[in-house]
PQR file of N, CA, C, O and H, with PARSE charges and radii, in Angstrom:
ATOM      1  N   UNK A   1     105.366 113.345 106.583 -0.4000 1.5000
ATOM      2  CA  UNK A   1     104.427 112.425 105.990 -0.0000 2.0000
ATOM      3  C   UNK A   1     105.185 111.291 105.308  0.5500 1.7000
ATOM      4  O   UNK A   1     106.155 111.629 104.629 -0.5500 1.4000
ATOM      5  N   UNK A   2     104.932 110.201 105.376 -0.4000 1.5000
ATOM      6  CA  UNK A   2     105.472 108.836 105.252 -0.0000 2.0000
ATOM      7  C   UNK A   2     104.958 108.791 103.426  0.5500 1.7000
ATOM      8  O   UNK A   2     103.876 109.039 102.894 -0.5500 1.4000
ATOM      9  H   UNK A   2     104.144 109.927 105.927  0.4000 1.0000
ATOM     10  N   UNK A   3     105.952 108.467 103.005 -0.4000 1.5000
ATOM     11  CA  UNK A   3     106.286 108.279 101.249 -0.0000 2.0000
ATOM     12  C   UNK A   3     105.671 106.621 100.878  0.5500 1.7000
ATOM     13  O   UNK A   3     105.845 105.810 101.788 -0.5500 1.4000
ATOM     14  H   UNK A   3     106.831 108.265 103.437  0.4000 1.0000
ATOM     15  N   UNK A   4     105.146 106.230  99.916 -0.4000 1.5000
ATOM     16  CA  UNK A   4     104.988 105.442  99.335 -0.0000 2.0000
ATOM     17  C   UNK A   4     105.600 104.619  98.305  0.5500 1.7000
ATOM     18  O   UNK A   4     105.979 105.255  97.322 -0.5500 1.4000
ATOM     19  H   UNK A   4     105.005 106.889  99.178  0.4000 1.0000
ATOM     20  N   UNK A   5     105.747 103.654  98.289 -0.4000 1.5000
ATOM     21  CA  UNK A   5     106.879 103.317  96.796 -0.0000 2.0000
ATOM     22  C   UNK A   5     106.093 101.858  96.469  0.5500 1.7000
ATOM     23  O   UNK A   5     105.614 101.030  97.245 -0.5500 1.4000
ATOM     24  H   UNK A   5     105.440 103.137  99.087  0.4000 1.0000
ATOM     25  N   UNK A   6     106.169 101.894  94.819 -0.4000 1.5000
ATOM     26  CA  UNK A   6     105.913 100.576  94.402 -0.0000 2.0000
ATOM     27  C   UNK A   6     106.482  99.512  94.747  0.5500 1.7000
ATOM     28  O   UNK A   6     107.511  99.478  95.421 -0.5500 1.4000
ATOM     29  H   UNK A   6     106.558 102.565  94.188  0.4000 1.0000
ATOM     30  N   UNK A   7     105.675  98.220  94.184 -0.4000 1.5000
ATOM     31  CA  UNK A   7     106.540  97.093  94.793 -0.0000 2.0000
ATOM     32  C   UNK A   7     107.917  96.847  94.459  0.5500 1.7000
ATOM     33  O   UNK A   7     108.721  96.493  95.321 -0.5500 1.4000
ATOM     34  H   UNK A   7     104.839  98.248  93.636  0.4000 1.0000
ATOM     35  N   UNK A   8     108.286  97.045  93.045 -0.4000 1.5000
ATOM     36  CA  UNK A   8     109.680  96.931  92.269 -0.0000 2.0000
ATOM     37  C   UNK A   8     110.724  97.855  93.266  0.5500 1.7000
ATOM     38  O   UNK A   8     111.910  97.552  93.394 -0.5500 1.4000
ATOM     39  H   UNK A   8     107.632  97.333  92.345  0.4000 1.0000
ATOM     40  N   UNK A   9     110.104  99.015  93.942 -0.4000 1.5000
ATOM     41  CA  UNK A   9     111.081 100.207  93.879 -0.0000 2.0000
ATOM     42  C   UNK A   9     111.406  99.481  95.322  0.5500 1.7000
ATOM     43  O   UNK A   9     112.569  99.309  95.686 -0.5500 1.4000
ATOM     44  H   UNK A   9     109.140  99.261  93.838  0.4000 1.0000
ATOM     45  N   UNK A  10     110.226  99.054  96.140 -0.4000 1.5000
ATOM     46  CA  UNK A  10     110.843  98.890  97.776 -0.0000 2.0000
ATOM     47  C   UNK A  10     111.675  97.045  97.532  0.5500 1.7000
ATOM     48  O   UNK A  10     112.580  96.650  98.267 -0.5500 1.4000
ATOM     49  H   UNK A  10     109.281  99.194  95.844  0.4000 1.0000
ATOM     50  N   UNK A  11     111.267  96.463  96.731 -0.4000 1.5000
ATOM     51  CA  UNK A  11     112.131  94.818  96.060 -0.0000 2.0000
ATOM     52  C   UNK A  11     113.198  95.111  95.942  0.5500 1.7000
ATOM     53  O   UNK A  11     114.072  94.318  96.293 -0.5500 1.4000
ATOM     54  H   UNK A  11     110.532  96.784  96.134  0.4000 1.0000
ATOM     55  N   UNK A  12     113.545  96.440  95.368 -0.4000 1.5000
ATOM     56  CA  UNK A  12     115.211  96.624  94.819 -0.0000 2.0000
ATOM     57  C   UNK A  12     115.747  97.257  95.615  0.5500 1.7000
ATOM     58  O   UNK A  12     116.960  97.054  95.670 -0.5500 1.4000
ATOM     59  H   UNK A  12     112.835  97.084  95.083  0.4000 1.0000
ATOM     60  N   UNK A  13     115.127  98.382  96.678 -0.4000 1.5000
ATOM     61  CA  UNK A  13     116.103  98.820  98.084 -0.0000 2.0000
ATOM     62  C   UNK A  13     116.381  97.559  99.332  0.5500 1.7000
ATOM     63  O   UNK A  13     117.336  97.259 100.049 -0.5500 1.4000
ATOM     64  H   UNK A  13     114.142  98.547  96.634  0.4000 1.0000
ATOM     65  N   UNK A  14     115.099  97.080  99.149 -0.4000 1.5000
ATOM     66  CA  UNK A  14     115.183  95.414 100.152 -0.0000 2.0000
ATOM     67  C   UNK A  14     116.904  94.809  99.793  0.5500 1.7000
ATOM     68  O   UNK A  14     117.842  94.669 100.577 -0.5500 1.4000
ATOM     69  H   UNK A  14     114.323  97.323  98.566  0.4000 1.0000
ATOM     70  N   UNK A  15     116.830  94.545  98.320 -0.4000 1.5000
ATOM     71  CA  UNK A  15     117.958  94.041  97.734 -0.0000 2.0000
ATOM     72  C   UNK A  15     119.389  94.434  98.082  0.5500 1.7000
ATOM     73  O   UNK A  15     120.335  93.767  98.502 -0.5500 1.4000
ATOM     74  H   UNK A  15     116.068  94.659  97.682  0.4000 1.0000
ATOM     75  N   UNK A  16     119.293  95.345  97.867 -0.4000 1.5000
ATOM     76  CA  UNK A  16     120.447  96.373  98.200 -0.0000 2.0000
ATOM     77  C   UNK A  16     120.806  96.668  99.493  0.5500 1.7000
ATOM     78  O   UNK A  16     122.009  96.751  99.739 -0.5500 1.4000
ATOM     79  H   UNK A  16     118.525  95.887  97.526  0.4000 1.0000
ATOM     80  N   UNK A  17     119.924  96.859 100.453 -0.4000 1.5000
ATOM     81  CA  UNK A  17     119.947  96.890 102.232 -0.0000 2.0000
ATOM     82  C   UNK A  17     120.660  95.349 102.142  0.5500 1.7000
ATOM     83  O   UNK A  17     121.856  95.301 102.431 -0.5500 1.4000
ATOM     84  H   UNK A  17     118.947  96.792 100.253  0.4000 1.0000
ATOM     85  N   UNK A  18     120.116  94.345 101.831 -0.4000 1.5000
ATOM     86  CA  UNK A  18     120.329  92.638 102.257 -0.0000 2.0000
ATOM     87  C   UNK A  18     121.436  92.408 101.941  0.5500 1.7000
ATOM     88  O   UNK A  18     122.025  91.618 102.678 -0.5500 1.4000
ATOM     89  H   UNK A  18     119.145  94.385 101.596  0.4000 1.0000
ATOM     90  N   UNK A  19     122.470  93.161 100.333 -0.4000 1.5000
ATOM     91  CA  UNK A  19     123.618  92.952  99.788 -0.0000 2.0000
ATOM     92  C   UNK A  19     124.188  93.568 100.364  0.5500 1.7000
ATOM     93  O   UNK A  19     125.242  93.067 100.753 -0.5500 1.4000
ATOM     94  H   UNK A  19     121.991  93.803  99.734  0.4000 1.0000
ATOM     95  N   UNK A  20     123.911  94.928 100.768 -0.4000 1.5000
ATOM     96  CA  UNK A  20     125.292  96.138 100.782 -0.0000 2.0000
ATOM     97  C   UNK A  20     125.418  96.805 102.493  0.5500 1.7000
ATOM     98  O   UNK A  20     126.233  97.400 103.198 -0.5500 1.4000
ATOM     99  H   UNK A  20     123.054  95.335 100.452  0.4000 1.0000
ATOM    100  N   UNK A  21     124.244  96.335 102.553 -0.4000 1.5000
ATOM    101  CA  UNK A  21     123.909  96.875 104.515 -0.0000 2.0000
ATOM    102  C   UNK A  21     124.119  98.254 104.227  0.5500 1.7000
ATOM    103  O   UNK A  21     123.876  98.566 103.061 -0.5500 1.4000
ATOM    104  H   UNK A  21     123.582  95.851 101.980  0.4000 1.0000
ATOM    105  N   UNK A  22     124.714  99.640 105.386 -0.4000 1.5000
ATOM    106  CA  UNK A  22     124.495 100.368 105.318 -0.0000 2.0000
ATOM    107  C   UNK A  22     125.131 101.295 104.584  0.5500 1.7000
ATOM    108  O   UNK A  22     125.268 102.501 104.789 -0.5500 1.4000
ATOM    109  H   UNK A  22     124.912  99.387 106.333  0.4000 1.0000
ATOM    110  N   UNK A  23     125.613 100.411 103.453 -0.4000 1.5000
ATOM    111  CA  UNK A  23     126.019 101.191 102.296 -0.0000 2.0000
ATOM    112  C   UNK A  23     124.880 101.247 100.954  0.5500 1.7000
ATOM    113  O   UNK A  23     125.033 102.020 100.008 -0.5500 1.4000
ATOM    114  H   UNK A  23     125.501  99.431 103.287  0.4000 1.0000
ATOM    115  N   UNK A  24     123.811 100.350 101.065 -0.4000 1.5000
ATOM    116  CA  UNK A  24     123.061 100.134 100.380 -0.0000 2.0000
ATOM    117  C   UNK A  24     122.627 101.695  99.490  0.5500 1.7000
ATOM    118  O   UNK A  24     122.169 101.538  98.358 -0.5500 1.4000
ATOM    119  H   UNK A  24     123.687  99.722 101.833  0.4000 1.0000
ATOM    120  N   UNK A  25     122.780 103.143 100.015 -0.4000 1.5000
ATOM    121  CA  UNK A  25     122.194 104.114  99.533 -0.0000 2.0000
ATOM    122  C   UNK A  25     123.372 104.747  98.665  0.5500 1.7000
ATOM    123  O   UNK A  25     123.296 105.528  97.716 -0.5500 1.4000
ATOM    124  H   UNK A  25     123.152 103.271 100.934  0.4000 1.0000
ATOM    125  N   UNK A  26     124.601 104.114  99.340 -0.4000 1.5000
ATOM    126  CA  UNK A  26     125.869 105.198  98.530 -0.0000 2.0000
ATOM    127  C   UNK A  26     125.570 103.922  97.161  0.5500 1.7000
ATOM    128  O   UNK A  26     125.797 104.560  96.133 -0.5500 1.4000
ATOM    129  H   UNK A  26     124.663 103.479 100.110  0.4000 1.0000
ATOM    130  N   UNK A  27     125.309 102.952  96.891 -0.4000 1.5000
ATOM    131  CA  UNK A  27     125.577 101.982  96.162 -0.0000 2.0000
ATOM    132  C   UNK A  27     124.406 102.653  95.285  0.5500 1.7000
ATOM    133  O   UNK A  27     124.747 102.830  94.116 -0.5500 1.4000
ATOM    134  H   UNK A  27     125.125 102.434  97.727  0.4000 1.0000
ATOM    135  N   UNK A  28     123.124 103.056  95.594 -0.4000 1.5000
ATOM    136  CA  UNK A  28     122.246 103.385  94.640 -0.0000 2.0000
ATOM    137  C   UNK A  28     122.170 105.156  94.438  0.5500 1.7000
ATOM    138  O   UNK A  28     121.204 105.849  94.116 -0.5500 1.4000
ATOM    139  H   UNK A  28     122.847 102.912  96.544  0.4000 1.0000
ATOM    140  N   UNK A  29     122.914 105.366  94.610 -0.4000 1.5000
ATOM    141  CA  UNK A  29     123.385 106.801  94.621 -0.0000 2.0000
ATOM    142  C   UNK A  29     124.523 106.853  93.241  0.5500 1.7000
ATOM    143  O   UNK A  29     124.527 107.656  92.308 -0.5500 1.4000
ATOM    144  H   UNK A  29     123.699 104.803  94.871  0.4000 1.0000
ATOM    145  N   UNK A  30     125.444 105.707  93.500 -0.4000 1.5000
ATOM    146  CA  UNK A  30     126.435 105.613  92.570 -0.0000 2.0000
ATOM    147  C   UNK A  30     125.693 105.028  90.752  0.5500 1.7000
ATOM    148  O   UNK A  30     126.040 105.243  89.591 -0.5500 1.4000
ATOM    149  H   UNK A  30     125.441 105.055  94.258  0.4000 1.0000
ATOM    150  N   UNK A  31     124.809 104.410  91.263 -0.4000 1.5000
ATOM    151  CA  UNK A  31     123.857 103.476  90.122 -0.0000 2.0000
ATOM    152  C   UNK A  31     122.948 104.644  89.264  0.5500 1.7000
ATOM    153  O   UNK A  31     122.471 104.595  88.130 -0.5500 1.4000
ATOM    154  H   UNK A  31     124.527 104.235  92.206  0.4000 1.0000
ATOM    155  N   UNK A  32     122.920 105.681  90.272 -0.4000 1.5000
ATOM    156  CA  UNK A  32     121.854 106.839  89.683 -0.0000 2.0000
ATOM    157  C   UNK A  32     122.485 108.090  88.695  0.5500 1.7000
ATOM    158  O   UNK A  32     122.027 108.845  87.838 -0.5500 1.4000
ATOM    159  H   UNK A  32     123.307 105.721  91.193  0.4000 1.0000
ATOM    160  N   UNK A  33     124.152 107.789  89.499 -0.4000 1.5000
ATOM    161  CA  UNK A  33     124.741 109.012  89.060 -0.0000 2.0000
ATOM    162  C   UNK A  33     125.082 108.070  87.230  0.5500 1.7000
ATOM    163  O   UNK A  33     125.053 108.768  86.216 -0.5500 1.4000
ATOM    164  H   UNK A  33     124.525 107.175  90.196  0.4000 1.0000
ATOM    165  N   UNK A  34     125.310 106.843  87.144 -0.4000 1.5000
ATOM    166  CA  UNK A  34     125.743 106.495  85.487 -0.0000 2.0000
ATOM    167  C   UNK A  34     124.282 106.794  84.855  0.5500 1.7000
ATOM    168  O   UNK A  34     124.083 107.670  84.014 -0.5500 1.4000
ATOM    169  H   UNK A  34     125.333 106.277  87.967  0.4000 1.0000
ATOM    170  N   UNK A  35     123.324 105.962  85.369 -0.4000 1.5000
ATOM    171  CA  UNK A  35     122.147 106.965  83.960 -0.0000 2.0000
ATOM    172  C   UNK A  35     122.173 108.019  83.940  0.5500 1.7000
ATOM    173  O   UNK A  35     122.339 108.364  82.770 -0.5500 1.4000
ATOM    174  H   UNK A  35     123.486 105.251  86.052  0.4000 1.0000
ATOM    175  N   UNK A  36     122.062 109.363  84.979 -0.4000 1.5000
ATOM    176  CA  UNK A  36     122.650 110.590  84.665 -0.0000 2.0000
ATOM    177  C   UNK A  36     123.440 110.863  83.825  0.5500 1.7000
ATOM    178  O   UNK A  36     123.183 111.747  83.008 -0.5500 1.4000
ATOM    179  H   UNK A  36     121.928 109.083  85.930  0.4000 1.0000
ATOM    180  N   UNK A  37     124.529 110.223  83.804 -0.4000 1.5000
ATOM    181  CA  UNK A  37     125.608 110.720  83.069 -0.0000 2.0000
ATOM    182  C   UNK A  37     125.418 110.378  81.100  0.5500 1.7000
ATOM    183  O   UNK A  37     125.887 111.043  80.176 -0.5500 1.4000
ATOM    184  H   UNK A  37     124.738 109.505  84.467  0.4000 1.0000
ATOM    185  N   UNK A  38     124.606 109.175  81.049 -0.4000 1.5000
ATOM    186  CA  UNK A  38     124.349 108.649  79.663 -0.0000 2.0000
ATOM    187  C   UNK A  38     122.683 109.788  79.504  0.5500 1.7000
ATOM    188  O   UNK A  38     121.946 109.822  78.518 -0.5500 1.4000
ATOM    189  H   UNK A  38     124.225 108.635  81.800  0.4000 1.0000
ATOM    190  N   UNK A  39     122.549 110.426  80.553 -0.4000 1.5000
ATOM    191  CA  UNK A  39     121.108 111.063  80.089 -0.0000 2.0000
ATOM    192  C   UNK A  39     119.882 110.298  79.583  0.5500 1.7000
ATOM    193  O   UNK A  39     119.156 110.738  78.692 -0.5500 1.4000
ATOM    194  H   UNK A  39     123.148 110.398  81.353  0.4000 1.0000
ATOM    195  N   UNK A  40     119.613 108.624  80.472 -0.4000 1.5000
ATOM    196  CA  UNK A  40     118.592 108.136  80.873 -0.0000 2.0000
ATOM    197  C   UNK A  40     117.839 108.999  81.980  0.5500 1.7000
ATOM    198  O   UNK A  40     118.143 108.831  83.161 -0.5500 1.4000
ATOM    199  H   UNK A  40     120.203 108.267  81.196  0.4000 1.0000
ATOM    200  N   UNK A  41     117.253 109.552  81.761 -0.4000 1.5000
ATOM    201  CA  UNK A  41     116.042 110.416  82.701 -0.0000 2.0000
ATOM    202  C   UNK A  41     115.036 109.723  83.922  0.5500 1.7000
ATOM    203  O   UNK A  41     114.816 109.866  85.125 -0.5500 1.4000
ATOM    204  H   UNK A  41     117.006 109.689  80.802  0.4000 1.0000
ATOM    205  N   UNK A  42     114.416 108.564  82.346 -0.4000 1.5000
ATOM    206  CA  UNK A  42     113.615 107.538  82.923 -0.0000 2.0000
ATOM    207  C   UNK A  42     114.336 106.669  84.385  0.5500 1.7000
ATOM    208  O   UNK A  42     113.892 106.516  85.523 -0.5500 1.4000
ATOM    209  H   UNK A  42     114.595 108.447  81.369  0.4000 1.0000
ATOM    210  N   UNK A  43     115.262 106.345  83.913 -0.4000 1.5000
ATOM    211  CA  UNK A  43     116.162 105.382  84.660 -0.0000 2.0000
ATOM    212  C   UNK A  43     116.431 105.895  85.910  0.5500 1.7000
ATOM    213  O   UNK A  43     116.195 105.392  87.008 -0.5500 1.4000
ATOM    214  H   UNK A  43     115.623 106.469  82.989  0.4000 1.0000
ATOM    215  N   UNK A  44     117.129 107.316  85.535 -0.4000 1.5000
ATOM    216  CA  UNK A  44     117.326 107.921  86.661 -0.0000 2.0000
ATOM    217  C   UNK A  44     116.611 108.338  88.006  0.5500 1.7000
ATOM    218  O   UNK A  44     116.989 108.472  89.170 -0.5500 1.4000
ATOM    219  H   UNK A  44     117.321 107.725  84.643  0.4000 1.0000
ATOM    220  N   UNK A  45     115.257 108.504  87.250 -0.4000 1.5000
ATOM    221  CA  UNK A  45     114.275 108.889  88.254 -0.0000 2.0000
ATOM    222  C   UNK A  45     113.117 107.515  89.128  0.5500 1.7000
ATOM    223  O   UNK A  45     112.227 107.439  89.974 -0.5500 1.4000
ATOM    224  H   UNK A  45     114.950 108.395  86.304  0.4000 1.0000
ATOM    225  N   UNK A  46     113.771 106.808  88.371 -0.4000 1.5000
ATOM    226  CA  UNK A  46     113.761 105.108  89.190 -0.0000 2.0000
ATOM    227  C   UNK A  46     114.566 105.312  90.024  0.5500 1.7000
ATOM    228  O   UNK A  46     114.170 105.378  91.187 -0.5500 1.4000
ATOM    229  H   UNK A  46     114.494 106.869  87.683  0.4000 1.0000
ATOM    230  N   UNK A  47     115.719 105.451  89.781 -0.4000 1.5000
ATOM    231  CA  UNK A  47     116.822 105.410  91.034 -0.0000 2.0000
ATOM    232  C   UNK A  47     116.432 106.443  91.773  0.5500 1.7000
ATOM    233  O   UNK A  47     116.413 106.028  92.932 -0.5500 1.4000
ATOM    234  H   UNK A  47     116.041 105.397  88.836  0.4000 1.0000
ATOM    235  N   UNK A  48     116.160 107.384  91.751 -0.4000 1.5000
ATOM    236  CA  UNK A  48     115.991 108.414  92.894 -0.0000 2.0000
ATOM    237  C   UNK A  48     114.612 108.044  93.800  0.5500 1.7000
ATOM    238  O   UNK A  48     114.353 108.600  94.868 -0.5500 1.4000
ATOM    239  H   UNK A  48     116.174 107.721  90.809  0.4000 1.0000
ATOM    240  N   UNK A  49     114.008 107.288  93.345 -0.4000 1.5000
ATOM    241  CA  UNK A  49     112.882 106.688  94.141 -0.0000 2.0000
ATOM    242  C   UNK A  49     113.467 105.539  94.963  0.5500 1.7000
ATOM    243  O   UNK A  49     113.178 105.331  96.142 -0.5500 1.4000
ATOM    244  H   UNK A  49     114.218 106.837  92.477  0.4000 1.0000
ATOM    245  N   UNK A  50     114.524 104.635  94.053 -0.4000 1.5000
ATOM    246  CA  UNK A  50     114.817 103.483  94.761 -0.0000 2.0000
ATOM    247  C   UNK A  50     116.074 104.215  96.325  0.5500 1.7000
ATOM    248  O   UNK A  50     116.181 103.805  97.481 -0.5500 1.4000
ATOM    249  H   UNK A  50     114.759 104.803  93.096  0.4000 1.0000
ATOM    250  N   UNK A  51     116.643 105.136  95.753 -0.4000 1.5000
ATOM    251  CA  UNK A  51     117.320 106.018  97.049 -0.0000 2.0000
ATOM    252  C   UNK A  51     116.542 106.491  97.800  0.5500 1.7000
ATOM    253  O   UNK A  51     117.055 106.332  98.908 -0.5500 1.4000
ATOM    254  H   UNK A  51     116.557 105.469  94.815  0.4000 1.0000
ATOM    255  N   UNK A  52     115.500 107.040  97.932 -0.4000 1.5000
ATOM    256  CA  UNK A  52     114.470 107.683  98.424 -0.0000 2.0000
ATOM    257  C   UNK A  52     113.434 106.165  99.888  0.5500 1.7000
ATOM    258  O   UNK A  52     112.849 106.168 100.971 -0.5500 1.4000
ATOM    259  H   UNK A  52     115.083 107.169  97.032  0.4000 1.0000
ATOM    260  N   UNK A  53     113.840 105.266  98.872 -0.4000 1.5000
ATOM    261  CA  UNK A  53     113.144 103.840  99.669 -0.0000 2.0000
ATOM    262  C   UNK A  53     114.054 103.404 100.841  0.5500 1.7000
ATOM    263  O   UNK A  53     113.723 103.287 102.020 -0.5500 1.4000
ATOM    264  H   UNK A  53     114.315 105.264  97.992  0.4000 1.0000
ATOM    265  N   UNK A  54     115.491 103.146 100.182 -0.4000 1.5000
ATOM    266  CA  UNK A  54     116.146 103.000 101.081 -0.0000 2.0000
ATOM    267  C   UNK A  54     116.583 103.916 102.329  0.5500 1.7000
ATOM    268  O   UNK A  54     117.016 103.567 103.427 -0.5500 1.4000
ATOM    269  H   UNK A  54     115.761 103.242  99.223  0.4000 1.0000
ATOM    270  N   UNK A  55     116.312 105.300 101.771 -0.4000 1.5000
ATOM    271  CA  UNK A  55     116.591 106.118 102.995 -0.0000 2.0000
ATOM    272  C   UNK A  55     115.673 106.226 104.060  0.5500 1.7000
ATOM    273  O   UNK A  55     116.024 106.592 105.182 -0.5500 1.4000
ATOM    274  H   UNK A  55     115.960 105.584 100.879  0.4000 1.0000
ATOM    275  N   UNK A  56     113.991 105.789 103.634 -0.4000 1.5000
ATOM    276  CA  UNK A  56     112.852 105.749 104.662 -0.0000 2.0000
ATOM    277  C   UNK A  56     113.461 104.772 105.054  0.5500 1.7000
ATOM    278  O   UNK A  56     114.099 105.060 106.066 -0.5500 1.4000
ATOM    279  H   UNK A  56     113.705 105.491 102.723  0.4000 1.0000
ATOM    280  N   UNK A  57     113.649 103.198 104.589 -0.4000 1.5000
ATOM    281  CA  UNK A  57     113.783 101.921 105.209 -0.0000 2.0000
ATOM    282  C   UNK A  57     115.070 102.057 106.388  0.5500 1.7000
ATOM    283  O   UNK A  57     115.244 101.181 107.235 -0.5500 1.4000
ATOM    284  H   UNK A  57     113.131 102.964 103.767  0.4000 1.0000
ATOM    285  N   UNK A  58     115.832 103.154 106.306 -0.4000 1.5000
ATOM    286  CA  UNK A  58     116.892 103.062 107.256 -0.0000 2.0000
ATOM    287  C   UNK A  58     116.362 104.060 108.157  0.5500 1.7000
ATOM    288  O   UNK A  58     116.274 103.538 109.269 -0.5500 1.4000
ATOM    289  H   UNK A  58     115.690 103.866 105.618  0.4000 1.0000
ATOM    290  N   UNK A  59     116.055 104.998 108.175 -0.4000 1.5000
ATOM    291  CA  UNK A  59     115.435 105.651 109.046 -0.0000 2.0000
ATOM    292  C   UNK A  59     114.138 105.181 109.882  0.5500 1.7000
ATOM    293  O   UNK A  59     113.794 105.911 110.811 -0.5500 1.4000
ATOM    294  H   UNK A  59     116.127 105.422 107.272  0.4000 1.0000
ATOM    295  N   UNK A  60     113.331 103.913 109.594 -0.4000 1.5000
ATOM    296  CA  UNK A  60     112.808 103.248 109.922 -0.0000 2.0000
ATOM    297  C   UNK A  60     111.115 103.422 110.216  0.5500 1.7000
ATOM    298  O   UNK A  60     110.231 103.162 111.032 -0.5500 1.4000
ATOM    299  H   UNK A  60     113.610 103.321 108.839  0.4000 1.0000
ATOM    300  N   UNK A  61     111.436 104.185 108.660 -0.4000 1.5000
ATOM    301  CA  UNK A  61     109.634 104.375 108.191 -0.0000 2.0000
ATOM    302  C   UNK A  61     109.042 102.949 107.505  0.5500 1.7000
ATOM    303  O   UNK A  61     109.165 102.334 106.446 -0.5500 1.4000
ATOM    304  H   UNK A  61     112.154 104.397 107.997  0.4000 1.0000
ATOM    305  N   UNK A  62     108.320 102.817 108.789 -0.4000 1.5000
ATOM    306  CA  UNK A  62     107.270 101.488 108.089 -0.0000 2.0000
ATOM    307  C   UNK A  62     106.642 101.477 106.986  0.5500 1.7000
ATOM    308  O   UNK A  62     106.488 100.342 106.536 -0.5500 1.4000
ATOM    309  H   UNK A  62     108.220 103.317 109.649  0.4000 1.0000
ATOM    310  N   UNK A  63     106.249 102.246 106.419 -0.4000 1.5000
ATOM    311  CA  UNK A  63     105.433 102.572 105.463 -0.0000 2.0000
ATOM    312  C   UNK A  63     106.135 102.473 104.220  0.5500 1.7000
ATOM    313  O   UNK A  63     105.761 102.166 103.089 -0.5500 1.4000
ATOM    314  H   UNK A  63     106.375 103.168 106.785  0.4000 1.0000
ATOM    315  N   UNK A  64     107.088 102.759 104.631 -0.4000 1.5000
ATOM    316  CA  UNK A  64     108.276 102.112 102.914 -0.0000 2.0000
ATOM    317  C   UNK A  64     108.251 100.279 103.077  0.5500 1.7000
ATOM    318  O   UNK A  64     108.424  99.725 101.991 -0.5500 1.4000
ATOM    319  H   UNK A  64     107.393 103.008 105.550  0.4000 1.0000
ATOM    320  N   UNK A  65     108.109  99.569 103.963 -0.4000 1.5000
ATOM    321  CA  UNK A  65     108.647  98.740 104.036 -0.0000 2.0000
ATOM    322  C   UNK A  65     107.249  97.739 103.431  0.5500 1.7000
ATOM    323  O   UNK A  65     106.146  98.282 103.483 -0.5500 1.4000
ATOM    324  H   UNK A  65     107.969 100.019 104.845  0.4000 1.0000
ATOM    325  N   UNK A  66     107.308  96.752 103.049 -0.4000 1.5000
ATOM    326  CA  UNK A  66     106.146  95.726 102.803 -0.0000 2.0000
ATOM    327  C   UNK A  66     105.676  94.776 103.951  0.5500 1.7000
ATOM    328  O   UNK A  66     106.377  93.939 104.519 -0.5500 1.4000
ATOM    329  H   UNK A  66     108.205  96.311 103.008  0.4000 1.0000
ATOM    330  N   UNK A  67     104.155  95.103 104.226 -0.4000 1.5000
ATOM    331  CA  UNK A  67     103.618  94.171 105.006 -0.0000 2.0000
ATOM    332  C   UNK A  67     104.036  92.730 104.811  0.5500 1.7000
ATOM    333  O   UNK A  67     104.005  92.234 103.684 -0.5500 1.4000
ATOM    334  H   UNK A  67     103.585  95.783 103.764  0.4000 1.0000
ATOM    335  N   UNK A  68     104.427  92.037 105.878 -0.4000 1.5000
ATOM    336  CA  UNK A  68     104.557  90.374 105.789 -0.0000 2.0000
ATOM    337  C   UNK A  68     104.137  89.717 106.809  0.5500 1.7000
ATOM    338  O   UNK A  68     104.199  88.487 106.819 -0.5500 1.4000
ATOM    339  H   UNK A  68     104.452  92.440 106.793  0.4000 1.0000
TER
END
């Protein structure tokens, strides 16, 4: 079943695919592991959505991606 993500969350994997190409997930993987480590929760669990976006968008679930 195809995942949903807000606009911010699929804006900032867009971002990251466009900057980092197919490193874009180790890059927000690495971004997830420092709020972890300071024990931002909130933060963290942004990032695991924004990893979660980019991994549909590469696997090439439409449904992550924004109509245009």
């Amino acid at each position: 079943m195809a995942q949903t993500f807000d606009d911010q969350t699929t804006s900032t994997a867009l971002a990251l695919i466009g900057q980092y190409g197919i490193d874009a997930e180790v890059i927000a993987v690495m971004r997830a592991a420092e709020f972890a480590a300071v024990g931002d929760t909130e933060a963290l669990a942004a990032w695991d959505d924004i990893i979660a976006c980019v991994a549909a968008i590469e696997a090439g679930d439409l449904a992550a991606r924004p109509i245009q």
